[in-house]
C-alpha positions, 0 to 999 in steps of 0.5 A: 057085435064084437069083431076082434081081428088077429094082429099077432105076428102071423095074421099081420104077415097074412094081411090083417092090416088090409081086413082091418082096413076093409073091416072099417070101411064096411062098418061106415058103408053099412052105417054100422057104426052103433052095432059094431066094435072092432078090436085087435087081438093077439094070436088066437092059435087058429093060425091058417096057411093063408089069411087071417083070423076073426072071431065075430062075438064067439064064432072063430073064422081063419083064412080071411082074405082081400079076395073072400072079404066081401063073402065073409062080411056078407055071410058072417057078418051082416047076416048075423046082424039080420036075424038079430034084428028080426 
C-alpha cells in the first residue's frame, strides 16, 4: 500500500506536518512497517477548506484532520489492509 500525504503549500498550512507524524506512528504501532510506504506528494488540486489530502494507492481522500485521523486510518487505511488479507 502507497499512502502519499500532500506537503504542497495548502496541505502544509492545513497540517500535513501532524497526519504525517501520525501516519508514522500508526505504521509502527500496527507493525505495518513491511505493508506500508508513505510518501510526500506535491498539490494534487484536491484542496479542501480544512484538512488535508491522502491519496491511499488510487483512492483520494481531503479534509484529513488530527481530530478525524483515527476514523480515516481505521476506515481507510486498515481495512483496506484487512480484506487484501483475507
Amino acid at each position: 500500500m502507497i499512502i502519499q500525504i500532500c506537503v504542497g503549500s495548502s496541505c502544509h498550512l492545513k497540517g500535513s506536518e501532524d497526519i504525517v507524524a501520525l501516519l508514522q506512528k500508526a505504521v509502527e504501532e500496527h507493525h505495518l512497517e513491511t505493508e506500508v510506504t508513505l510518501a510526500g506528494s506535491f498539490c494534487t488540486g484536491q484542496c479542501n477548506r480544512i484538512g488535508v489530502t491522502v491519496q491511499v494507492d488510487d483512492d483520494t481522500y481531503t479534509g484529513i484532520t488530527r481530530e478525524n485521523f483515527a476514523q480515516f486510518l481505521d476506515d481507510k487505511i486498515l481495512r483496506k489492509l484487512r480484506e487484501e488479507h483475507l
